[in-house]
PDB file with one MODEL, atoms N, CA, C and O in Angstrom:
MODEL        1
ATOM      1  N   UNK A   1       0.842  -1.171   0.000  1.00  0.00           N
ATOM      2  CA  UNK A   1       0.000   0.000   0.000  1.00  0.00           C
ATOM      3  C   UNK A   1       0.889   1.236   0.000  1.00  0.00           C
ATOM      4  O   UNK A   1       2.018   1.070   0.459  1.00  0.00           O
ATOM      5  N   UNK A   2       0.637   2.173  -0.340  1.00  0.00           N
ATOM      6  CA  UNK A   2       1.631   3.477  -0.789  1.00  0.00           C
ATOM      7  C   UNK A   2       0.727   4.450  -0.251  1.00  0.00           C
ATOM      8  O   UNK A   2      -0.458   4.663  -0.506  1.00  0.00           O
ATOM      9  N   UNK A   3       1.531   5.001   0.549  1.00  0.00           N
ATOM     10  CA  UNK A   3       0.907   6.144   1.099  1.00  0.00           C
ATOM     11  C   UNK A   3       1.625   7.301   0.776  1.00  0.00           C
ATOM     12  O   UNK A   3       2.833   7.425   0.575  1.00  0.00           O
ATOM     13  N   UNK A   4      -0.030   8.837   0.731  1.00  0.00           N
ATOM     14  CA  UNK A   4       0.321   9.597   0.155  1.00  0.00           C
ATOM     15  C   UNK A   4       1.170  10.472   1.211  1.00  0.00           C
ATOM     16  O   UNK A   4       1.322  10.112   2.378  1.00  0.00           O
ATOM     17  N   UNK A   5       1.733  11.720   0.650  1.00  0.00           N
ATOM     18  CA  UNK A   5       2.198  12.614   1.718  1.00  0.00           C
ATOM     19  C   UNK A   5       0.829  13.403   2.698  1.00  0.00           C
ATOM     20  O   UNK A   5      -0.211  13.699   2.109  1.00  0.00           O
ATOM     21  N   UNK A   6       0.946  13.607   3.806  1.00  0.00           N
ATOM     22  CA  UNK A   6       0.089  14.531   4.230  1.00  0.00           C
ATOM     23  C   UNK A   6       0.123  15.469   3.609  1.00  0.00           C
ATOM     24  O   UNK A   6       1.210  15.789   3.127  1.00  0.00           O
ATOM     25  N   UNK A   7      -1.414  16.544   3.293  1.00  0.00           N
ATOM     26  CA  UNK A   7      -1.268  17.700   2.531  1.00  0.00           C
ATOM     27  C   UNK A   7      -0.976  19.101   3.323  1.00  0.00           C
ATOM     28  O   UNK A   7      -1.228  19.327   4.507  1.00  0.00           O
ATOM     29  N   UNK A   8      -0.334  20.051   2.294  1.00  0.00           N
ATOM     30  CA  UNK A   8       0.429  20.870   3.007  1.00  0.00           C
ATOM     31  C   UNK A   8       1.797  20.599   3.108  1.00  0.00           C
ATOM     32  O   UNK A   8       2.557  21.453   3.563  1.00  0.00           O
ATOM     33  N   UNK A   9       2.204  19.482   2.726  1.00  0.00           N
ATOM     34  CA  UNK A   9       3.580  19.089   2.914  1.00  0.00           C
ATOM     35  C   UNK A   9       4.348  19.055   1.431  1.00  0.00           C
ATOM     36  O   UNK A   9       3.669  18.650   0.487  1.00  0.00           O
ATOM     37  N   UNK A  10       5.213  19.309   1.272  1.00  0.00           N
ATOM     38  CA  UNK A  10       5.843  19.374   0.135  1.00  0.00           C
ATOM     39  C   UNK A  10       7.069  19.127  -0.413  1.00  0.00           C
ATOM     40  O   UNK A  10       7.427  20.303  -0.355  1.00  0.00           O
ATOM     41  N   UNK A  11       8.112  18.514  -0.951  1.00  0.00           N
ATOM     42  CA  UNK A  11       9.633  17.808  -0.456  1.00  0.00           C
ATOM     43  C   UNK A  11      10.307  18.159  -1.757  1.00  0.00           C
ATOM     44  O   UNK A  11       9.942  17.488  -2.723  1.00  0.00           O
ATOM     45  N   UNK A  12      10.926  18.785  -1.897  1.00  0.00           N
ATOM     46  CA  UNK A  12      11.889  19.804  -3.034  1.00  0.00           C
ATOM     47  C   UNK A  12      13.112  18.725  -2.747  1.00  0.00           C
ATOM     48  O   UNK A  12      13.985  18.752  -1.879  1.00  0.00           O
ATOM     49  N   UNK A  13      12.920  18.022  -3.519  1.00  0.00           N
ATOM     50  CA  UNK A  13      14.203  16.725  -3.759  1.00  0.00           C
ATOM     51  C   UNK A  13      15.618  17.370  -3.566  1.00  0.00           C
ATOM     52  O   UNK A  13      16.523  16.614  -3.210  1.00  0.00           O
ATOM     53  N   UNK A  14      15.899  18.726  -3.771  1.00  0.00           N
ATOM     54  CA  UNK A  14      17.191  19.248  -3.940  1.00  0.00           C
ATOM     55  C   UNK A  14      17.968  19.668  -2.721  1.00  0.00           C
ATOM     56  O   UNK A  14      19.153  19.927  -2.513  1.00  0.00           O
ATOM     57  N   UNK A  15      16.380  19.629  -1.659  1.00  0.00           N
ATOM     58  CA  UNK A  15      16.898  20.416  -0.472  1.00  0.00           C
ATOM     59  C   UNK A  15      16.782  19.148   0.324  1.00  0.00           C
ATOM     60  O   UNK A  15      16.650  19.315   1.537  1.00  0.00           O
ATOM     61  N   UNK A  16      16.808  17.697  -0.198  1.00  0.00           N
ATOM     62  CA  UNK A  16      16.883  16.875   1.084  1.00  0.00           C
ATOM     63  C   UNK A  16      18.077  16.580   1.317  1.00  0.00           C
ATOM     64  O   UNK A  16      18.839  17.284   0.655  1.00  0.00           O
ATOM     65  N   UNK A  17      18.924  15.359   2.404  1.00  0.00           N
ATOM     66  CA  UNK A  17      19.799  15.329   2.780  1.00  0.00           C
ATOM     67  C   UNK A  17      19.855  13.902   3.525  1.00  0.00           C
ATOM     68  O   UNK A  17      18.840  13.325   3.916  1.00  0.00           O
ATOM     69  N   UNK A  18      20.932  13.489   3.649  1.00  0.00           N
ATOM     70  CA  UNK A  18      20.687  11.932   4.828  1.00  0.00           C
ATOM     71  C   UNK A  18      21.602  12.481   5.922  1.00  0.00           C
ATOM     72  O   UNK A  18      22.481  13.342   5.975  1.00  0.00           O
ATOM     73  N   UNK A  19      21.072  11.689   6.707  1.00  0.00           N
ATOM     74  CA  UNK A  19      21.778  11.655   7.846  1.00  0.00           C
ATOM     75  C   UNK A  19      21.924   9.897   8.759  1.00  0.00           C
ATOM     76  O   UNK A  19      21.027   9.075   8.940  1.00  0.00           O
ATOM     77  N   UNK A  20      22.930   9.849   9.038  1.00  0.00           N
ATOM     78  CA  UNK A  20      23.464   8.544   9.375  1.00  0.00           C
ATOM     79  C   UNK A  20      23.162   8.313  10.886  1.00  0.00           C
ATOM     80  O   UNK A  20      23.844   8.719  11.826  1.00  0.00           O
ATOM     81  N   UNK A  21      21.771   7.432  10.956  1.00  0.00           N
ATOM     82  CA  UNK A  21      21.674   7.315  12.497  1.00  0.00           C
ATOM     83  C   UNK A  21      21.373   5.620  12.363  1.00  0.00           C
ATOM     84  O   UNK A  21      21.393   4.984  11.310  1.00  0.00           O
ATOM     85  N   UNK A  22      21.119   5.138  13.591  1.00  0.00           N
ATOM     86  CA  UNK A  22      20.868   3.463  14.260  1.00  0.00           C
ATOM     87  C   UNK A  22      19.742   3.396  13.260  1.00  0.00           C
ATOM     88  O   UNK A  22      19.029   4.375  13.037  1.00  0.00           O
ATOM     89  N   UNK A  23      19.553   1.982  12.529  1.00  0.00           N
ATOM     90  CA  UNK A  23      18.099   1.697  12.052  1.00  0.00           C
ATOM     91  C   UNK A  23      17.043   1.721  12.927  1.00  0.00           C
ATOM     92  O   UNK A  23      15.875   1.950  12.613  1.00  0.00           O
ATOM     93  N   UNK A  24      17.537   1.437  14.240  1.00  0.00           N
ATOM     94  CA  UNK A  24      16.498   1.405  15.354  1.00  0.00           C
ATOM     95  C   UNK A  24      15.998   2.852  15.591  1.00  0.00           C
ATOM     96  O   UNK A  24      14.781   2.854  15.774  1.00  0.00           O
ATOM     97  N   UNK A  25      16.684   4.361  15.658  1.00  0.00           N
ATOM     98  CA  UNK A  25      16.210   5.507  15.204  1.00  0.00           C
ATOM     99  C   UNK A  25      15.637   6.070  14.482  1.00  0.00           C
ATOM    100  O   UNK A  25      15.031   7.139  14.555  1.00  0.00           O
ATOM    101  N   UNK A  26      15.881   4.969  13.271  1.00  0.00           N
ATOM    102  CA  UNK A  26      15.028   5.671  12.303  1.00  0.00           C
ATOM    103  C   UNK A  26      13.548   4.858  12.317  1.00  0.00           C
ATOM    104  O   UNK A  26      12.443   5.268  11.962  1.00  0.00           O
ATOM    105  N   UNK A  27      13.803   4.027  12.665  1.00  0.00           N
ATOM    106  CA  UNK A  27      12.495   3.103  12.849  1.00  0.00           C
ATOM    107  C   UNK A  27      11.482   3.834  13.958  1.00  0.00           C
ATOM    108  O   UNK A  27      10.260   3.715  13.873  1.00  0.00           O
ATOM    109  N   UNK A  28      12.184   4.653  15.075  1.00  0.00           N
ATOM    110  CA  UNK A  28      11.365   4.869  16.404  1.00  0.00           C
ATOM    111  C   UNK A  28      10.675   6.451  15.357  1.00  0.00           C
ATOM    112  O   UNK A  28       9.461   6.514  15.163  1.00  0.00           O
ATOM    113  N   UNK A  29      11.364   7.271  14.948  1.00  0.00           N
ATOM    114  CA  UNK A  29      10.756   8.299  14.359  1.00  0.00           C
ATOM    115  C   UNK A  29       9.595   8.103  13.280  1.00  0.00           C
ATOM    116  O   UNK A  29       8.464   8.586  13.234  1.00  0.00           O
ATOM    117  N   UNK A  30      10.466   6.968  12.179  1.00  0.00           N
ATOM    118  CA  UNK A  30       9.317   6.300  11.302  1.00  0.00           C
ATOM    119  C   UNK A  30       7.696   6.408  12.513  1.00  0.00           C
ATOM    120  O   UNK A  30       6.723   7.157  12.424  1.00  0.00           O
ATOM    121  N   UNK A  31       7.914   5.665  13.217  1.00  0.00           N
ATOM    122  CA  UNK A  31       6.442   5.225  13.868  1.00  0.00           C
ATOM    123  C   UNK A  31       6.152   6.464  14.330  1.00  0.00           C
ATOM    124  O   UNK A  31       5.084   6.917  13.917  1.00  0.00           O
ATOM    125  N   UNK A  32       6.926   7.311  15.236  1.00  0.00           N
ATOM    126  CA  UNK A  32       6.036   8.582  15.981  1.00  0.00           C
ATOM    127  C   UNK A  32       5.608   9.627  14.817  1.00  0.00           C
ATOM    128  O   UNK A  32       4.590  10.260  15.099  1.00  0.00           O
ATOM    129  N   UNK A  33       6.225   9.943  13.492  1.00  0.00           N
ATOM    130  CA  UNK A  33       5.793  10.082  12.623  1.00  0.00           C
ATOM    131  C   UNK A  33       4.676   9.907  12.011  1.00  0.00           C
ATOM    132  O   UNK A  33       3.865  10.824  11.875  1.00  0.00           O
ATOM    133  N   UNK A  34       4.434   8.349  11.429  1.00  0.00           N
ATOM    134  CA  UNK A  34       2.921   7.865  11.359  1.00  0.00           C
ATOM    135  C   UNK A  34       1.989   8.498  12.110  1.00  0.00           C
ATOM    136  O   UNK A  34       1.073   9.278  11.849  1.00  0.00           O
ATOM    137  N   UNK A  35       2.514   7.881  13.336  1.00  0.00           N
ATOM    138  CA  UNK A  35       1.277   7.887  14.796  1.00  0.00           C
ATOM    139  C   UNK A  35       1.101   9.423  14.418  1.00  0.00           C
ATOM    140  O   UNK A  35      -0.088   9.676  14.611  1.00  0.00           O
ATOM    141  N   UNK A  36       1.794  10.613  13.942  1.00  0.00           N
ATOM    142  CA  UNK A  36       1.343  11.937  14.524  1.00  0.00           C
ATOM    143  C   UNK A  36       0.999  12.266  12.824  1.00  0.00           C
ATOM    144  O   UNK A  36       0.839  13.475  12.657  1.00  0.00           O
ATOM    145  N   UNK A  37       0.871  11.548  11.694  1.00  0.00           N
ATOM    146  CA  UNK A  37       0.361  11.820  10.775  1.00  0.00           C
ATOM    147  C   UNK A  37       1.118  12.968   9.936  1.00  0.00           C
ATOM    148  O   UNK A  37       0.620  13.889   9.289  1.00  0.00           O
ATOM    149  N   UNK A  38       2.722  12.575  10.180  1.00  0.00           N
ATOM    150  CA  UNK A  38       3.311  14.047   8.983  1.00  0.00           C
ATOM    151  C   UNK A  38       4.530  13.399   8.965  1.00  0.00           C
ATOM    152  O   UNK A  38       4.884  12.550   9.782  1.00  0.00           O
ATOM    153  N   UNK A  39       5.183  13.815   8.004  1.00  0.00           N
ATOM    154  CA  UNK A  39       6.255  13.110   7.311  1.00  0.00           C
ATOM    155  C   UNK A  39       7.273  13.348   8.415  1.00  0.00           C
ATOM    156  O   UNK A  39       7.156  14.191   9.304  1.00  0.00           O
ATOM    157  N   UNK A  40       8.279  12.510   8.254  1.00  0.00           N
ATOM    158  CA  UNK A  40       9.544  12.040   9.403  1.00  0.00           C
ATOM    159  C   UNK A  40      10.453  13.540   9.721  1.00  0.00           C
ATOM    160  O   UNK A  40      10.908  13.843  10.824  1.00  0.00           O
ATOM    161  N   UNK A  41      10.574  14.350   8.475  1.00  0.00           N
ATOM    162  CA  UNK A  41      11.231  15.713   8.165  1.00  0.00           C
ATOM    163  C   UNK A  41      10.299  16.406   9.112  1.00  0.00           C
ATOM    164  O   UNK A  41      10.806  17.410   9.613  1.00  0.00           O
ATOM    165  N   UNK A  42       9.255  16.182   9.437  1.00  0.00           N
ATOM    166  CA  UNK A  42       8.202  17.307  10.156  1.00  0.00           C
ATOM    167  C   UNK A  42       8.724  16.574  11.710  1.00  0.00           C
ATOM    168  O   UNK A  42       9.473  17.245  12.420  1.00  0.00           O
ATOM    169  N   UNK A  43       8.349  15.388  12.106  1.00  0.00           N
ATOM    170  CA  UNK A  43       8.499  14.755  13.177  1.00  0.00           C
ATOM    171  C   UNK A  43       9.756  15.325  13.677  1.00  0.00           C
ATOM    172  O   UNK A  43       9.662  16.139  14.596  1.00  0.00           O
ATOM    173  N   UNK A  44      11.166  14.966  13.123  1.00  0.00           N
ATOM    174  CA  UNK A  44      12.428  15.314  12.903  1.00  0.00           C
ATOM    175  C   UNK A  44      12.500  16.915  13.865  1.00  0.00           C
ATOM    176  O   UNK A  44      13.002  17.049  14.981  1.00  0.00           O
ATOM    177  N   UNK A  45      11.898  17.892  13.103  1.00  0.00           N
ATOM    178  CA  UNK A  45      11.942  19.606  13.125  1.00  0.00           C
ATOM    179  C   UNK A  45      10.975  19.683  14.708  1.00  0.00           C
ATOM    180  O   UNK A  45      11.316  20.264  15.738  1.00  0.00           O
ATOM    181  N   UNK A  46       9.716  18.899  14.460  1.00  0.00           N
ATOM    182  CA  UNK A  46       9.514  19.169  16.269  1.00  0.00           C
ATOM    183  C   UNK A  46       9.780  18.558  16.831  1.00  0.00           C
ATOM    184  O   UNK A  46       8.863  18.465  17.646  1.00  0.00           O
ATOM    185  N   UNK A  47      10.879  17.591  17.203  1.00  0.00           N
ATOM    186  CA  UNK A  47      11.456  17.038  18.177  1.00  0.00           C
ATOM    187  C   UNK A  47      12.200  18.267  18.497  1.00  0.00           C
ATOM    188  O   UNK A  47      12.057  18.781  19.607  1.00  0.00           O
ATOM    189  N   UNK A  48      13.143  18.886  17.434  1.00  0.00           N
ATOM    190  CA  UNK A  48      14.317  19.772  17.660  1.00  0.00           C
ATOM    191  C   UNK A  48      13.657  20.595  18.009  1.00  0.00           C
ATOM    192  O   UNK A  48      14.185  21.028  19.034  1.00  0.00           O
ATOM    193  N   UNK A  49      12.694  21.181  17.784  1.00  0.00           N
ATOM    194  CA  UNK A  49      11.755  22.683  18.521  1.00  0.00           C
ATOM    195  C   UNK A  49      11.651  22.079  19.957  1.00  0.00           C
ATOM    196  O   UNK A  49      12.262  22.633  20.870  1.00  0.00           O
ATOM    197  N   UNK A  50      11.169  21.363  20.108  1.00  0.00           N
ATOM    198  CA  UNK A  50      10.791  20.792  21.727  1.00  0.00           C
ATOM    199  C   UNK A  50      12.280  20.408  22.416  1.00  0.00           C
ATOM    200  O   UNK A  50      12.271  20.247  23.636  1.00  0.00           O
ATOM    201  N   UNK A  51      13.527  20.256  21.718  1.00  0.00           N
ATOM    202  CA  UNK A  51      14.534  20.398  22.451  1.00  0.00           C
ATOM    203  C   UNK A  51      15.254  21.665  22.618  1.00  0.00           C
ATOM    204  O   UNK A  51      16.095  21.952  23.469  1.00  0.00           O
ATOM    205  N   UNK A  52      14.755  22.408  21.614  1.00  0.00           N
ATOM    206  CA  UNK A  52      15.208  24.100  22.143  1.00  0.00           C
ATOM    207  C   UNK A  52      14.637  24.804  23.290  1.00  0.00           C
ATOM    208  O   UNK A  52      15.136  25.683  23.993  1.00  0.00           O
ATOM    209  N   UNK A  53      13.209  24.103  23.351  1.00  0.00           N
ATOM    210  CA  UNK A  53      12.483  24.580  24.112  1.00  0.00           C
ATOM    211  C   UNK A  53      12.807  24.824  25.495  1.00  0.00           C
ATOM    212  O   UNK A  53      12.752  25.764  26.288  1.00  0.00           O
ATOM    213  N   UNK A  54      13.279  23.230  25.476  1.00  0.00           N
ATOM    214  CA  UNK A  54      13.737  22.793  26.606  1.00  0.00           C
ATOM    215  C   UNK A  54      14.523  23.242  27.221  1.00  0.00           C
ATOM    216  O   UNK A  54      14.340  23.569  28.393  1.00  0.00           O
ATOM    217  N   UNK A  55      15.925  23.419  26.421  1.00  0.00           N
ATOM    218  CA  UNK A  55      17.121  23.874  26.947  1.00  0.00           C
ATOM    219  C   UNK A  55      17.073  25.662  26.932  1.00  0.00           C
ATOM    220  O   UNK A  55      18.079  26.282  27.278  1.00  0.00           O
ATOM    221  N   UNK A  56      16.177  26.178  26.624  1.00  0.00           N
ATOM    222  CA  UNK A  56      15.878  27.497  26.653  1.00  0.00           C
ATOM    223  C   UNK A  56      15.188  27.566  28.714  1.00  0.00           C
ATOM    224  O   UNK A  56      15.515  28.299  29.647  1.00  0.00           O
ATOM    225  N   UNK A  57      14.321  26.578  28.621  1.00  0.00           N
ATOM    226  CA  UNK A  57      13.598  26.768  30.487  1.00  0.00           C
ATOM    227  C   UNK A  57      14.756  26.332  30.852  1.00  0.00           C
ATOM    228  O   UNK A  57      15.256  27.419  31.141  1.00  0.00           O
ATOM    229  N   UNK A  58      15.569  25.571  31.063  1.00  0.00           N
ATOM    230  CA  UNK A  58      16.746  25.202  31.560  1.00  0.00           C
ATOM    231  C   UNK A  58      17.789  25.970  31.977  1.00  0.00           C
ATOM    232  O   UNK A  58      18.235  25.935  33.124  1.00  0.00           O
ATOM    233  N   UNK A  59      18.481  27.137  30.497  1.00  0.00           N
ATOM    234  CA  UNK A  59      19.020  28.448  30.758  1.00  0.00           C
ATOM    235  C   UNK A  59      18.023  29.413  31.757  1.00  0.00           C
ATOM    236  O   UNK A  59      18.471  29.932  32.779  1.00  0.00           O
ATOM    237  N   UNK A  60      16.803  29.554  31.375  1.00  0.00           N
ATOM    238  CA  UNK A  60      15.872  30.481  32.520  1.00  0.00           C
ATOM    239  C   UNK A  60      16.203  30.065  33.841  1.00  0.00           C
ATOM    240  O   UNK A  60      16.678  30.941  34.564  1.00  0.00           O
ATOM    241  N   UNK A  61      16.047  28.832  34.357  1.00  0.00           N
ATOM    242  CA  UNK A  61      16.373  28.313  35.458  1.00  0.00           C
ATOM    243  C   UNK A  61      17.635  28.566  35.907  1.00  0.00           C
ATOM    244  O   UNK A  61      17.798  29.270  36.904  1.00  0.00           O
ATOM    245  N   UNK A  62      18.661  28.034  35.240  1.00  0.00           N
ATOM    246  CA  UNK A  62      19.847  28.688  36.211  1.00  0.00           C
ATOM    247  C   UNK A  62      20.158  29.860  36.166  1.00  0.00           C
ATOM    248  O   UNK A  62      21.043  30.272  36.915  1.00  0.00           O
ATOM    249  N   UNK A  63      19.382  30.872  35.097  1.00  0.00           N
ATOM    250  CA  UNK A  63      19.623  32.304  35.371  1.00  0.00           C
ATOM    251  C   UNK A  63      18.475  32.511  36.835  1.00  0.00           C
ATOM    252  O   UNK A  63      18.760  33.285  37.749  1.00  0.00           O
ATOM    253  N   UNK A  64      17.690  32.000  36.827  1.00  0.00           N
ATOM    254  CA  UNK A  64      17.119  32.340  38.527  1.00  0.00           C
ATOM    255  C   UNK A  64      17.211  31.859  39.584  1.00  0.00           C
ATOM    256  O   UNK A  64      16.696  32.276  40.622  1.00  0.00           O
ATOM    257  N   UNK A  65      18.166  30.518  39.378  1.00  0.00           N
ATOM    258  CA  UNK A  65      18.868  30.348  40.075  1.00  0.00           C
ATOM    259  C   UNK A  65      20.126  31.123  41.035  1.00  0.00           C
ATOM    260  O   UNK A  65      20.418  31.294  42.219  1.00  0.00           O
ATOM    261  N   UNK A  66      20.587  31.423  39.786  1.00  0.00           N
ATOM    262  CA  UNK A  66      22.380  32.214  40.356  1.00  0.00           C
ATOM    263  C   UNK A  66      21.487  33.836  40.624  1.00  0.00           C
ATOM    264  O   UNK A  66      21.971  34.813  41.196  1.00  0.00           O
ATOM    265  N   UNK A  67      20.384  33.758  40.149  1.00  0.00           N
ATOM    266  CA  UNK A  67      19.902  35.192  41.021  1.00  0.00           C
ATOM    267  C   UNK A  67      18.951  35.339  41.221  1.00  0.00           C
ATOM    268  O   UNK A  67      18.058  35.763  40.486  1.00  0.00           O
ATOM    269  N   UNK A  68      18.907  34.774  43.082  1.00  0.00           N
ATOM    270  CA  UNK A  68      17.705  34.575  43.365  1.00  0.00           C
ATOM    271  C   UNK A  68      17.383  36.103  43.908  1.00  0.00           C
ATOM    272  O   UNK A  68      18.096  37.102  44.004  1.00  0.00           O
ATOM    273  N   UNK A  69      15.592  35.773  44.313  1.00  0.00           N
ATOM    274  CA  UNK A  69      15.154  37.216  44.924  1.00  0.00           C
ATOM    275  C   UNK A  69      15.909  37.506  46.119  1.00  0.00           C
ATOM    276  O   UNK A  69      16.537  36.735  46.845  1.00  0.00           O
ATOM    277  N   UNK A  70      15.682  39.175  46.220  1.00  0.00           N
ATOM    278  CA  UNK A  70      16.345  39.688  47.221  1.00  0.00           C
ATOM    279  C   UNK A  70      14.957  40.089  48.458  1.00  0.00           C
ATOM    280  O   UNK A  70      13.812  39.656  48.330  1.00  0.00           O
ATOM    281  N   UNK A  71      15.330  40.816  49.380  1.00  0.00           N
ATOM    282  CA  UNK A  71      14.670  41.157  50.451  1.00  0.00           C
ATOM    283  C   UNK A  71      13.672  42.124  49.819  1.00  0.00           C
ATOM    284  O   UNK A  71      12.579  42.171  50.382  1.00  0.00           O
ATOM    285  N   UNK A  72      13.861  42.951  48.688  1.00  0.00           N
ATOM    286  CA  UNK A  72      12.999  43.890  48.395  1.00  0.00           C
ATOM    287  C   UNK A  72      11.952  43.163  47.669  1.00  0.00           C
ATOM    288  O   UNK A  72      10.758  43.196  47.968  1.00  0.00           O
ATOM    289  N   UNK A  73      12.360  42.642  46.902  1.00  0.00           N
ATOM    290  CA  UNK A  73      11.524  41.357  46.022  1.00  0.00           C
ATOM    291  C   UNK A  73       9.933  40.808  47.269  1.00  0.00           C
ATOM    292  O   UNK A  73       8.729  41.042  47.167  1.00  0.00           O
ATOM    293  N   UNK A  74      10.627  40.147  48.175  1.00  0.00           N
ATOM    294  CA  UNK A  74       9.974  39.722  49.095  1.00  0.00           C
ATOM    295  C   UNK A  74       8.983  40.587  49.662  1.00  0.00           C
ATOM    296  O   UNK A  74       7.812  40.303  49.917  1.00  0.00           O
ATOM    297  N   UNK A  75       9.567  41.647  49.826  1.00  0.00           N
ATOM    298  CA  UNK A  75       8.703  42.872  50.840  1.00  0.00           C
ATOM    299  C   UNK A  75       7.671  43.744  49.618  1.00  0.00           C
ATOM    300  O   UNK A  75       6.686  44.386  49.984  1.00  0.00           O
ATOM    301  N   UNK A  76       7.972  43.667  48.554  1.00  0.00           N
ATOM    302  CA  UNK A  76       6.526  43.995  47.282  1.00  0.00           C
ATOM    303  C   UNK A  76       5.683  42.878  47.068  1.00  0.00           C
ATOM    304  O   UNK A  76       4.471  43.023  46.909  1.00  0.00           O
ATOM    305  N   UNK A  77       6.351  41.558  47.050  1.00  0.00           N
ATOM    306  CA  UNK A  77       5.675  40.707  46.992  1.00  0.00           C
ATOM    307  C   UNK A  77       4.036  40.639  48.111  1.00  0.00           C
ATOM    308  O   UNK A  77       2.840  40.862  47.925  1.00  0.00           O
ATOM    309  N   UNK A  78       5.093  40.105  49.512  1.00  0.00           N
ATOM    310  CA  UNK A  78       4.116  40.771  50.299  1.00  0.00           C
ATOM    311  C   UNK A  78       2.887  41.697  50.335  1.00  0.00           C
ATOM    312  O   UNK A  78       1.760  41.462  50.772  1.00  0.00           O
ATOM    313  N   UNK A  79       3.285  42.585  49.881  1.00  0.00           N
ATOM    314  CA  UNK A  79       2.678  43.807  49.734  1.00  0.00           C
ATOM    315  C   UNK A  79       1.209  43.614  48.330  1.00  0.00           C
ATOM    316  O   UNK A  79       0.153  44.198  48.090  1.00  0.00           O
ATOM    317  N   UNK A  80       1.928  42.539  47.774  1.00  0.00           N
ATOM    318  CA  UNK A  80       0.489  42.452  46.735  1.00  0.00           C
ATOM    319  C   UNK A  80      -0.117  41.391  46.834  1.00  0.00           C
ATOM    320  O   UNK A  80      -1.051  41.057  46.106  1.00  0.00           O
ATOM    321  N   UNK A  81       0.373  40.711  47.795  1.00  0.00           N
ATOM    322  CA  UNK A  81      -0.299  39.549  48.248  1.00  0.00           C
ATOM    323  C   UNK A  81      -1.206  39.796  49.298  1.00  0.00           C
ATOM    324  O   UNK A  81      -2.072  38.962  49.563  1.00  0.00           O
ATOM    325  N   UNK A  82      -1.105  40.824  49.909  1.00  0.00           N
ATOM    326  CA  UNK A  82      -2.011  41.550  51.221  1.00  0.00           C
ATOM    327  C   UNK A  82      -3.593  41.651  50.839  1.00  0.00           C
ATOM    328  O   UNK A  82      -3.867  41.789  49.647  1.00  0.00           O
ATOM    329  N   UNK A  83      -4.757  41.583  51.898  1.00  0.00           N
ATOM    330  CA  UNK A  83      -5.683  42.436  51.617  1.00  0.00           C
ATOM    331  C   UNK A  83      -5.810  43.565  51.044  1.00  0.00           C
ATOM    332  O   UNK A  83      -6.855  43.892  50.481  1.00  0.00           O
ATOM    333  N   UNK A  84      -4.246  44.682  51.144  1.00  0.00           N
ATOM    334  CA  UNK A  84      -4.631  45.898  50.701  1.00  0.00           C
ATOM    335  C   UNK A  84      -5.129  46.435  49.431  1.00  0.00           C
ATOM    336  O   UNK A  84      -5.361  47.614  49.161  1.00  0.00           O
ATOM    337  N   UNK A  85      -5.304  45.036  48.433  1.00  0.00           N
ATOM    338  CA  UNK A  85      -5.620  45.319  47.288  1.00  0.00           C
ATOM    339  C   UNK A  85      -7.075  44.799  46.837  1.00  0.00           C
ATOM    340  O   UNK A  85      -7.407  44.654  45.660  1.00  0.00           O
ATOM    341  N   UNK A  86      -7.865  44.550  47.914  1.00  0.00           N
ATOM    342  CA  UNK A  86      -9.316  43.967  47.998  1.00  0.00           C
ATOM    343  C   UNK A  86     -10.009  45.408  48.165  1.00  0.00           C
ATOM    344  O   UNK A  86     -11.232  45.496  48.278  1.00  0.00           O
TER     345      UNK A  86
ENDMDL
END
């Protein structure tokens, strides 16, 4: 059985490329591919979006980490957490 491309999708033969991974990799994308209904190149691109993503909250984190709140932070906080704003 031959299946078509999902539509909207479109593959300019000139701009593809291989890349050398485990058959077992390409097999696990093959399927999450299927399962999510868009070609392996699409699967491929949001994995890598969802790993930028990632490592983007990751940088956020240790930037609020290495600077955490100070006493003033705390004492506005307070302050809008109060009744006085009911």
């Amino acid at each position: 059985m031959v299946k078509s491309m999902p539509s909207g999708h479109t593959i300019s033969m000139n701009r593809m490329t291989t890349i050398k991974v485990e058959s077992s990799t390409r097999d696990a994308v093959r399927a999450l591919a299927e399962r999510q209904g868009v070609t392996m190149d699409v699967a491929i691109r949001q994995m890598a979006k969802a790993a930028e993503r990632e490592l983007r909250f990751a940088d956020l984190k240790a930037a609020m980490e290495a600077n955490p709140p100070d006493e003033a932070y705390f004492a506005e906080l307070a302050d809008w957490e109060s009744d006085a704003w009911n």
